[in-house]
Biotite code that builds the C-alpha atoms (Angstrom):
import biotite.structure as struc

atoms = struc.array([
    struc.Atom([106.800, 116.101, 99.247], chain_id="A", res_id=1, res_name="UNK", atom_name="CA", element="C"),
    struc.Atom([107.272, 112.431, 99.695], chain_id="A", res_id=2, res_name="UNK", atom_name="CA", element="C"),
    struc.Atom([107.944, 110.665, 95.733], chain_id="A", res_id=3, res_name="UNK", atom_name="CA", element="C"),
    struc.Atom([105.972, 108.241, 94.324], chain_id="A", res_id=4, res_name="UNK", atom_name="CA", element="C"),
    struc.Atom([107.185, 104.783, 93.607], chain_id="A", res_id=5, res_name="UNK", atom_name="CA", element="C"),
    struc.Atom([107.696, 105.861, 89.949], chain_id="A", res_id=6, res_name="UNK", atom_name="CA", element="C"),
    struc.Atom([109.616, 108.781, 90.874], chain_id="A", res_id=7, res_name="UNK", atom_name="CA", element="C"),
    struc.Atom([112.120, 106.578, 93.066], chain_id="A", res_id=8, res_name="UNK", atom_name="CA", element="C"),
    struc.Atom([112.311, 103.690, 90.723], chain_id="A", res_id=9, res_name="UNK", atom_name="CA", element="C"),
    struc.Atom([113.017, 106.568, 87.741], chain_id="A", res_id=10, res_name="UNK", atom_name="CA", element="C"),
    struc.Atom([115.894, 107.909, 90.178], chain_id="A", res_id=11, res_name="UNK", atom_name="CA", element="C"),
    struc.Atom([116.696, 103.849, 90.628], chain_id="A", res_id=12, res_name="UNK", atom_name="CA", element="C"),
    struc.Atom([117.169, 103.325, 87.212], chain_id="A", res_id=13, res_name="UNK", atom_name="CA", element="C"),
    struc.Atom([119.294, 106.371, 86.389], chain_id="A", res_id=14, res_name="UNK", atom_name="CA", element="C"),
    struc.Atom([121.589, 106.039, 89.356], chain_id="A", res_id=15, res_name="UNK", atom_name="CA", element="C"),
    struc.Atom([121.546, 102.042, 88.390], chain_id="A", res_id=16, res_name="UNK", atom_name="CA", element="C"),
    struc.Atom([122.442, 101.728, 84.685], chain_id="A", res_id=17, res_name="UNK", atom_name="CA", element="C"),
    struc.Atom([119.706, 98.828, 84.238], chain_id="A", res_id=18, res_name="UNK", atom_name="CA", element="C"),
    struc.Atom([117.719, 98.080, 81.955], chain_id="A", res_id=19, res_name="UNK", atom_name="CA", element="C"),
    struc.Atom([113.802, 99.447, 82.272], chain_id="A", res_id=20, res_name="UNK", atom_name="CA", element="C"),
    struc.Atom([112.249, 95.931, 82.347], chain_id="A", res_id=21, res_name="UNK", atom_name="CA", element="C"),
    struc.Atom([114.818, 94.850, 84.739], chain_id="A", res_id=22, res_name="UNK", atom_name="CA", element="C"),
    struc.Atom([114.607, 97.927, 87.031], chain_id="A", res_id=23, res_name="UNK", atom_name="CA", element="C"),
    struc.Atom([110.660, 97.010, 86.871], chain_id="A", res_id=24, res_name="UNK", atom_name="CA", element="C"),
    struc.Atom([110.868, 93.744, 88.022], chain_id="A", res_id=25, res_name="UNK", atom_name="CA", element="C"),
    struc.Atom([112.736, 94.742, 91.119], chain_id="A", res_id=26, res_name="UNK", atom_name="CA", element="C"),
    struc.Atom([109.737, 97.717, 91.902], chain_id="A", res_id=27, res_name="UNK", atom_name="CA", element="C"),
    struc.Atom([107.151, 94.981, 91.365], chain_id="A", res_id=28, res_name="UNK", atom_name="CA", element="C"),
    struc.Atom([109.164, 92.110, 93.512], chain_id="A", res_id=29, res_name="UNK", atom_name="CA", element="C"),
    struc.Atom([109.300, 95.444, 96.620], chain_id="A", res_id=30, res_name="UNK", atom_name="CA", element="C"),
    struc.Atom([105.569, 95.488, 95.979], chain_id="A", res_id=31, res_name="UNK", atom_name="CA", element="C"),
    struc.Atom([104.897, 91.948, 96.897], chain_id="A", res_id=32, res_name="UNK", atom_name="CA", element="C"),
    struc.Atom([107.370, 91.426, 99.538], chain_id="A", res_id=33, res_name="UNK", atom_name="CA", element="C"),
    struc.Atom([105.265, 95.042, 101.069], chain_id="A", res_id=34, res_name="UNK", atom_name="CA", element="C"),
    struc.Atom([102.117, 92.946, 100.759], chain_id="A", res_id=35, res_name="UNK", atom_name="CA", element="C"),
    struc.Atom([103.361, 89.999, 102.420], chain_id="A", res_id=36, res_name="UNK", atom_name="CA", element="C"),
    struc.Atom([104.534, 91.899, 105.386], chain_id="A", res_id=37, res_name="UNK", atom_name="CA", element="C"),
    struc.Atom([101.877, 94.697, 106.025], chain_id="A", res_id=38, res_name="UNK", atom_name="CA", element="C"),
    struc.Atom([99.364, 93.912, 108.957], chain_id="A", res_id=39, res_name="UNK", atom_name="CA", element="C"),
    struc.Atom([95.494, 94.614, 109.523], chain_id="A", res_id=40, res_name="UNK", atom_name="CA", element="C"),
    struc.Atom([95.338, 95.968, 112.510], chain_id="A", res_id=41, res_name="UNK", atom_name="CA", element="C"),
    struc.Atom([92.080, 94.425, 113.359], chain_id="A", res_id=42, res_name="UNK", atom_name="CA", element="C"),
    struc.Atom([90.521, 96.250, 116.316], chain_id="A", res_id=43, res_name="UNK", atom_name="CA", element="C"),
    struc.Atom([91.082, 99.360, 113.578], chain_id="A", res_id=44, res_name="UNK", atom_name="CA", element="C"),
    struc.Atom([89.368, 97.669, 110.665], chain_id="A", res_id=45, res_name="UNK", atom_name="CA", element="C"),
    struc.Atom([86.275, 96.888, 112.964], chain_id="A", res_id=46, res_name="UNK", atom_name="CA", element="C"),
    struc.Atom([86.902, 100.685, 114.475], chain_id="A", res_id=47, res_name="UNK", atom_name="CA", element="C"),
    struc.Atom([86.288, 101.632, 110.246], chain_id="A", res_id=48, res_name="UNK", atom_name="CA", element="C"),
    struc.Atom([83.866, 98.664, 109.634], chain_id="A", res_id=49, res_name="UNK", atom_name="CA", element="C"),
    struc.Atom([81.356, 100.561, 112.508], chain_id="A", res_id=50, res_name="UNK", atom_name="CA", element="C"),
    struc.Atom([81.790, 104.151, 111.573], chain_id="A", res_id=51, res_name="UNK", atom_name="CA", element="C"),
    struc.Atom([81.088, 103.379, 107.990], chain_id="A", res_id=52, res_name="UNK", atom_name="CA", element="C"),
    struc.Atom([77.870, 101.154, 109.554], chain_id="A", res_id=53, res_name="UNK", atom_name="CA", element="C"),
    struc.Atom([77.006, 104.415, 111.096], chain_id="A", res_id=54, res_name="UNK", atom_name="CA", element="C"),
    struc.Atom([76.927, 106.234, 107.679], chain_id="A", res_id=55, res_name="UNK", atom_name="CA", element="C"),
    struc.Atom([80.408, 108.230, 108.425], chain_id="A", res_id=56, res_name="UNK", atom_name="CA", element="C"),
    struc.Atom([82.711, 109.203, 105.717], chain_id="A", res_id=57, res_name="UNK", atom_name="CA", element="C"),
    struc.Atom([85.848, 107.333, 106.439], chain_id="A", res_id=58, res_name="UNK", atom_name="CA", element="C"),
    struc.Atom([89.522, 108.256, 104.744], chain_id="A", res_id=59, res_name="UNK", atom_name="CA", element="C"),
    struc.Atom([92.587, 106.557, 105.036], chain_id="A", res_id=60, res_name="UNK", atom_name="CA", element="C"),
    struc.Atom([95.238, 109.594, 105.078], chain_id="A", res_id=61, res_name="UNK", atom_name="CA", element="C"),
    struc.Atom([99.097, 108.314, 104.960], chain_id="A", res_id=62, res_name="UNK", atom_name="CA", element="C"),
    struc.Atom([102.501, 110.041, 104.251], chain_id="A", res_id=63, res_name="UNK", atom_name="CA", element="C"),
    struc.Atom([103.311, 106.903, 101.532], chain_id="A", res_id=64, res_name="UNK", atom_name="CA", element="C"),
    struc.Atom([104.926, 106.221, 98.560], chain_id="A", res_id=65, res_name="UNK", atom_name="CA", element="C"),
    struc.Atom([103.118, 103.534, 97.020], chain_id="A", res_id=66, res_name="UNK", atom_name="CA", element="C"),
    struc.Atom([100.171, 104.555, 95.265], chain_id="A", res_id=67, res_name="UNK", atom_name="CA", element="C"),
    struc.Atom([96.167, 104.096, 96.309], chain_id="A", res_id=68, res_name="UNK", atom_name="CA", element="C"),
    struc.Atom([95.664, 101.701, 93.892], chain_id="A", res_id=69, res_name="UNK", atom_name="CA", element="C"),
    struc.Atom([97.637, 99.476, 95.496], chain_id="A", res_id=70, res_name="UNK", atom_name="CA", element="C"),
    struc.Atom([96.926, 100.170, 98.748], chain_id="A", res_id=71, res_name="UNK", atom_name="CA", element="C"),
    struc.Atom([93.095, 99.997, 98.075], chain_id="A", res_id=72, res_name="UNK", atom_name="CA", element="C"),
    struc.Atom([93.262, 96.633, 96.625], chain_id="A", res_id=73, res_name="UNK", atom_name="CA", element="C"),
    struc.Atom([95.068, 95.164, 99.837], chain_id="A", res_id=74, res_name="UNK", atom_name="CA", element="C"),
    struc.Atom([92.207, 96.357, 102.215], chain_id="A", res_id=75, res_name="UNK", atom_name="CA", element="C"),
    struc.Atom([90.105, 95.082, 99.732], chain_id="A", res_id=76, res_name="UNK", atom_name="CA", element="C"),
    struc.Atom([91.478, 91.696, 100.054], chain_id="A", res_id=77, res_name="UNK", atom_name="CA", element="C"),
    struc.Atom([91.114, 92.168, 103.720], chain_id="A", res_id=78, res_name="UNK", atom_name="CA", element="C"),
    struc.Atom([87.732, 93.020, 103.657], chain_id="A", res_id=79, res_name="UNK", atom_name="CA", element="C"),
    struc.Atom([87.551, 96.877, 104.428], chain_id="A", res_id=80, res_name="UNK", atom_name="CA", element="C"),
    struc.Atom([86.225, 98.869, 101.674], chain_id="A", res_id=81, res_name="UNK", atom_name="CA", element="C"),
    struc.Atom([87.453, 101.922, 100.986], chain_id="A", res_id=82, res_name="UNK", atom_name="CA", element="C"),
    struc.Atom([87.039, 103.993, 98.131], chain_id="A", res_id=83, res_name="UNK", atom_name="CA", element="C"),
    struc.Atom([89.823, 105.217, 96.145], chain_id="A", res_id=84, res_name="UNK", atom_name="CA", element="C"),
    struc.Atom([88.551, 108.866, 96.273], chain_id="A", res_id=85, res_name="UNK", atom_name="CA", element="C"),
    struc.Atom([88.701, 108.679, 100.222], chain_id="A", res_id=86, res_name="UNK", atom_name="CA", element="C"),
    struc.Atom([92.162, 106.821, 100.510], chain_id="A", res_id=87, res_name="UNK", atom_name="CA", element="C"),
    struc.Atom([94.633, 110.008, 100.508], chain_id="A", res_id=88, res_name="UNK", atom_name="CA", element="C"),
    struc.Atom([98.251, 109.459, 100.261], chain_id="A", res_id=89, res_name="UNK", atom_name="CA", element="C"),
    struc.Atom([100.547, 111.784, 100.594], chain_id="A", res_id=90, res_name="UNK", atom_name="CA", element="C"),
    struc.Atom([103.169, 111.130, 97.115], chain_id="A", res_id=91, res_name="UNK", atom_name="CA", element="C"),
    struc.Atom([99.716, 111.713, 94.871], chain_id="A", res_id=92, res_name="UNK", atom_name="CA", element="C"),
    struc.Atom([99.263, 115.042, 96.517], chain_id="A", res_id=93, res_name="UNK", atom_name="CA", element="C"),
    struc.Atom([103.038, 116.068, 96.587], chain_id="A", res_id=94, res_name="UNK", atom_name="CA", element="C"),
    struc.Atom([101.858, 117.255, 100.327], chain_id="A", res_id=95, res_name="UNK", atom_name="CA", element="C"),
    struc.Atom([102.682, 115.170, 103.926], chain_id="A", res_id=96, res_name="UNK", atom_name="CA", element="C"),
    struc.Atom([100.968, 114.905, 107.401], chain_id="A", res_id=97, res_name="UNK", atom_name="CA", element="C"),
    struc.Atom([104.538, 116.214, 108.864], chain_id="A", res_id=98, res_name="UNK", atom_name="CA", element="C"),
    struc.Atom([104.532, 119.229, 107.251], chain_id="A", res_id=99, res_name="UNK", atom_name="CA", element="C"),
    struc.Atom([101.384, 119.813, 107.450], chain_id="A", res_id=100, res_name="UNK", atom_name="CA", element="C"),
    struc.Atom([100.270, 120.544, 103.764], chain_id="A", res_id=101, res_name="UNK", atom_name="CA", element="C"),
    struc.Atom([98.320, 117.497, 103.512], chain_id="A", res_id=102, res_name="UNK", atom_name="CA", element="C"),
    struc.Atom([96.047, 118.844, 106.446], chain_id="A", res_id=103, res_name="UNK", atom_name="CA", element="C"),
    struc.Atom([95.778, 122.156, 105.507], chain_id="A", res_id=104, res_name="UNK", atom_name="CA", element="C"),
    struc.Atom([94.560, 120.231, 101.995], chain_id="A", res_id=105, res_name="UNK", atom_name="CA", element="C"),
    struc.Atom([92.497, 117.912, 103.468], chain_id="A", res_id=106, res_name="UNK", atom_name="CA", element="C"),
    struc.Atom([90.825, 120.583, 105.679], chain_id="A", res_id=107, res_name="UNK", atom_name="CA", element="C"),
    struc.Atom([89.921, 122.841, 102.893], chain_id="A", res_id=108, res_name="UNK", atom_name="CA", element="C"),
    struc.Atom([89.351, 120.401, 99.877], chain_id="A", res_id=109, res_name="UNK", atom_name="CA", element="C"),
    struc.Atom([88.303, 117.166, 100.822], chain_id="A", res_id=110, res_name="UNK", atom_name="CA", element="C"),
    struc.Atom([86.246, 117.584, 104.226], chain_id="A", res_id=111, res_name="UNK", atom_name="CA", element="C"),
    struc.Atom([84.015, 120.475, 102.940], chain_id="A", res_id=112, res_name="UNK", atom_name="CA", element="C"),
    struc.Atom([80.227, 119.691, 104.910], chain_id="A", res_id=113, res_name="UNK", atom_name="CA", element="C"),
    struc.Atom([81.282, 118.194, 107.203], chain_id="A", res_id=114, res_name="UNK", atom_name="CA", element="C"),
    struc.Atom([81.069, 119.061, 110.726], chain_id="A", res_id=115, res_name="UNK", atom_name="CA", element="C"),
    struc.Atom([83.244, 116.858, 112.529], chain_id="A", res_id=116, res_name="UNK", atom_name="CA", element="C"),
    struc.Atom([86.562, 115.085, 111.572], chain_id="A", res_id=117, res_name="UNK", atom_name="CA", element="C"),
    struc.Atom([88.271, 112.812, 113.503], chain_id="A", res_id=118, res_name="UNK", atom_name="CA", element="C"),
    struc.Atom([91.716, 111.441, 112.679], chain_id="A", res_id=119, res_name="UNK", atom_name="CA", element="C"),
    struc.Atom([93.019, 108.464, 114.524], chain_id="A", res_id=120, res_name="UNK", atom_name="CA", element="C"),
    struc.Atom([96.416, 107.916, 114.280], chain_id="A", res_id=121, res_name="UNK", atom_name="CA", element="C"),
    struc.Atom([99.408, 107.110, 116.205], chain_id="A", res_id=122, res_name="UNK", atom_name="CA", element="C"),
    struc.Atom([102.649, 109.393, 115.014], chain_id="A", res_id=123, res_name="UNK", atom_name="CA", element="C"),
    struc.Atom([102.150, 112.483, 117.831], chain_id="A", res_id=124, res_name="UNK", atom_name="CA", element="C"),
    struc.Atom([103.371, 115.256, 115.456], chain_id="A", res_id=125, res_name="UNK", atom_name="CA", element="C"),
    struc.Atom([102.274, 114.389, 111.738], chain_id="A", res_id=126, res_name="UNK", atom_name="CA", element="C"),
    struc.Atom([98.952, 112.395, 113.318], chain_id="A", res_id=127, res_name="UNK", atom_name="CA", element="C"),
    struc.Atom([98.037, 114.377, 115.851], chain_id="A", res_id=128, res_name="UNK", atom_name="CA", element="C"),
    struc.Atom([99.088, 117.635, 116.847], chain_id="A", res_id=129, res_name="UNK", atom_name="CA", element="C"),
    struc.Atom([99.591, 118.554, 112.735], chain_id="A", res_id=130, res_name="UNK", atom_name="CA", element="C"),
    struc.Atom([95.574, 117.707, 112.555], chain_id="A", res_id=131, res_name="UNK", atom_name="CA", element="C"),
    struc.Atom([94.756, 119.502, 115.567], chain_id="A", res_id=132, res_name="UNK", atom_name="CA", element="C"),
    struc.Atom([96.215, 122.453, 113.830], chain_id="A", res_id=133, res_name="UNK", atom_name="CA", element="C"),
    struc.Atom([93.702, 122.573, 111.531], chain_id="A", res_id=134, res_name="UNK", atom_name="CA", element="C"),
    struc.Atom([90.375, 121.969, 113.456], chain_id="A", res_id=135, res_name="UNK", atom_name="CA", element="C"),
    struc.Atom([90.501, 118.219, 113.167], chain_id="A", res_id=136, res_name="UNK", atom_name="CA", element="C"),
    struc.Atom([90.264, 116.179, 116.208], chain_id="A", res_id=137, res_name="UNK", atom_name="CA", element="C"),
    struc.Atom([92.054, 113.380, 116.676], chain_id="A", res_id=138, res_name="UNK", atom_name="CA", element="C"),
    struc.Atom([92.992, 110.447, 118.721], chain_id="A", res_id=139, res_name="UNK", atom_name="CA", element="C"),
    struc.Atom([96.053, 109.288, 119.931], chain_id="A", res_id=140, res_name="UNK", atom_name="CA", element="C"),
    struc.Atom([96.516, 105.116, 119.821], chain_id="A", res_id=141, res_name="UNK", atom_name="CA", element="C"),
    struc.Atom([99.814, 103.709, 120.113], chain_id="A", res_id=142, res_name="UNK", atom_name="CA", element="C"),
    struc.Atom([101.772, 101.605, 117.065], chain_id="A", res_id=143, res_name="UNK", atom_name="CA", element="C"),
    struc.Atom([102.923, 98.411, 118.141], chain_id="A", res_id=144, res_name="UNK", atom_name="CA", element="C"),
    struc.Atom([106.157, 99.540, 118.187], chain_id="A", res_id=145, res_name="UNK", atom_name="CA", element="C"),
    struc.Atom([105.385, 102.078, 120.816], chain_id="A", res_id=146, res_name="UNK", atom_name="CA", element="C"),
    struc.Atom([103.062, 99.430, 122.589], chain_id="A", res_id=147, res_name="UNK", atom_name="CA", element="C"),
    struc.Atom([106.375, 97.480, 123.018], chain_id="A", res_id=148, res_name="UNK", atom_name="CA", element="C"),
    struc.Atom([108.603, 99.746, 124.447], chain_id="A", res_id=149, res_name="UNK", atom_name="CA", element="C"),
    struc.Atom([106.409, 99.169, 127.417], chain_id="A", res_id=150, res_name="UNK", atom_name="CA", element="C"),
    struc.Atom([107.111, 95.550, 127.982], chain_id="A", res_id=151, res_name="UNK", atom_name="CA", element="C"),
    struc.Atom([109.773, 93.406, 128.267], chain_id="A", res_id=152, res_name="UNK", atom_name="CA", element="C"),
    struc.Atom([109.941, 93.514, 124.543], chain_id="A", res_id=153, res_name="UNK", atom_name="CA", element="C"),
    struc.Atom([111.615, 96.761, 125.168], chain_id="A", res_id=154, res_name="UNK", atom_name="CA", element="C"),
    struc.Atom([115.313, 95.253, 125.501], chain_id="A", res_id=155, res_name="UNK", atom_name="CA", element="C"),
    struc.Atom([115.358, 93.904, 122.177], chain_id="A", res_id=156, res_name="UNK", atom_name="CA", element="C"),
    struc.Atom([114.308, 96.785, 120.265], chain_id="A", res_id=157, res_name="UNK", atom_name="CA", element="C"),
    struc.Atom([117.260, 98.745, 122.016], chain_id="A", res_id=158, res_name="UNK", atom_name="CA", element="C"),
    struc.Atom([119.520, 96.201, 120.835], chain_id="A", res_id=159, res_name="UNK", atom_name="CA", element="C"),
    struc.Atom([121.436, 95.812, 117.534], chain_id="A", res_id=160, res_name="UNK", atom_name="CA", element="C"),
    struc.Atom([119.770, 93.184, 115.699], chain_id="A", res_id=161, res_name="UNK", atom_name="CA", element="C"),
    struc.Atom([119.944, 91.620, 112.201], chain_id="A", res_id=162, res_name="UNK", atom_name="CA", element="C"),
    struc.Atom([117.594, 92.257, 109.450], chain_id="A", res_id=163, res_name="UNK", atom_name="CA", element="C"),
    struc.Atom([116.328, 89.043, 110.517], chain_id="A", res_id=164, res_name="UNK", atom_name="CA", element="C"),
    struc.Atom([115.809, 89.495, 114.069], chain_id="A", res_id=165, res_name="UNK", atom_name="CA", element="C"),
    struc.Atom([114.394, 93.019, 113.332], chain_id="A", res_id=166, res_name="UNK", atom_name="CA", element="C"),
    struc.Atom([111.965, 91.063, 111.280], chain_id="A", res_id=167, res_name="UNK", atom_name="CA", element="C"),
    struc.Atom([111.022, 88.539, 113.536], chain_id="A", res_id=168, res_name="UNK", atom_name="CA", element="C"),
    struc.Atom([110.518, 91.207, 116.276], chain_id="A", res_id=169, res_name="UNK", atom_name="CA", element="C"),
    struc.Atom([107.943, 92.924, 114.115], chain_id="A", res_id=170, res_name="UNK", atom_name="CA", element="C"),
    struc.Atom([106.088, 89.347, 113.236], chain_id="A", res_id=171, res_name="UNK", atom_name="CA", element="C"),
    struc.Atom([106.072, 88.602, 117.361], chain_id="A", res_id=172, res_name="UNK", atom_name="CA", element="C"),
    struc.Atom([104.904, 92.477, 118.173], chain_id="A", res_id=173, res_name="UNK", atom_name="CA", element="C"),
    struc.Atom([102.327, 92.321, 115.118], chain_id="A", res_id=174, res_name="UNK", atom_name="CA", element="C"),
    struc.Atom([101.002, 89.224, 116.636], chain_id="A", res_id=175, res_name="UNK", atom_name="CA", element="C"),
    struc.Atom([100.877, 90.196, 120.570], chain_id="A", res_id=176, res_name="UNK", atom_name="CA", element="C"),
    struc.Atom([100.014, 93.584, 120.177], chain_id="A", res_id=177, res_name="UNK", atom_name="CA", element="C"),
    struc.Atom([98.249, 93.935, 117.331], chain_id="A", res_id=178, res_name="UNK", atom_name="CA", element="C"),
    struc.Atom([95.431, 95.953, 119.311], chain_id="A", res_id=179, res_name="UNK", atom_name="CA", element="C"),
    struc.Atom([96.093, 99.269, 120.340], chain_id="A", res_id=180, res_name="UNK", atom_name="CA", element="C"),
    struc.Atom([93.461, 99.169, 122.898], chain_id="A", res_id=181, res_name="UNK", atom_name="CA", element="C"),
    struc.Atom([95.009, 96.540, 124.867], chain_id="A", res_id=182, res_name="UNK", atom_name="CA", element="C"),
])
């Protein structure tokens, strides 16, 4: 399974020789510079926004280290509400979408009474065909990554580029294709 950020900062720390309080600054400092960089897709929160106007269950199922908690309270500072209960990731559960396990789980466990699932997400094997495995359907919507190696963008993420320029690429993609409907 994938380890939590405990787990990795635990393995940090032994490998590292520092001090605990030191090694726990540097976990909380990858925390905030996550924050700063992860993007709402916002066609997708409206997409969540309408099914949960429509009285669906919605879940937010990753393959993640960081834990829910954390993860929760970002949405929530982005406006979309979702309970911690419903927000599976994949380190709690010692289970992934790529393997499978988290599926199988999620099929049996968590989506009892319910006749319908549908999983939207956009990695073709642990999103999609995985899900499909087990009954769920699913939709297939590109990241922006993907969106961009059908433009002219293309070039530059073939190229060698510095951590910079890799980052700068991401800001530019997360701002012109943003949508995955577009």
């Amino acid at each position: 399974g994938i380890p939590t950020l405990e787990q990795i900062y635990f393995y940090f720390q032994s490998l590292s020789g520092l001090p605990a309080k030191r090694v726990n600054e540097i976990k909380e400092m990858e925390i905030e510079t996550e924050k700063k960089f992860w993007v709402i897709r916002e066609d997708m929160a409206e997409l969540c926004h309408y099914a949960q106007e429509m009285g669906k269950q919605v879940f937010i199922i990753t393959d993640m280290y960081i834990p829910s908690e954390i993860l929760c309270a970002f949405l929530e500072d982005n406006h979309i509400k979702i309970e911690k209960e419903q927000f599976i990731v994949s380190c709690e559960y010692q289970m992934d979408k790529e393997t499978g396990s988290l599926w199988k789980w999620f099929r049996e466990e968590r989506s009892r009474g319910c006749q319908r699932i549908l999983h939207v997400g956009d990695n073709l094997q642990s999103d999609i065909l995985n899900a499909q495995n087990y009954g769920i359907d699913t939709i297939h919507i590109l990241s922006t990554k993907d969106i961009m190696r059908h433009t002219i963008y293309n070039r530059l993420l073939k190229q060698e580029l510095s951590l910079w320029g890799k980052l700068t690429l991401g800001l530019i993609g997360e701002k012109l294709f943003n949508s995955p409907f577009i």
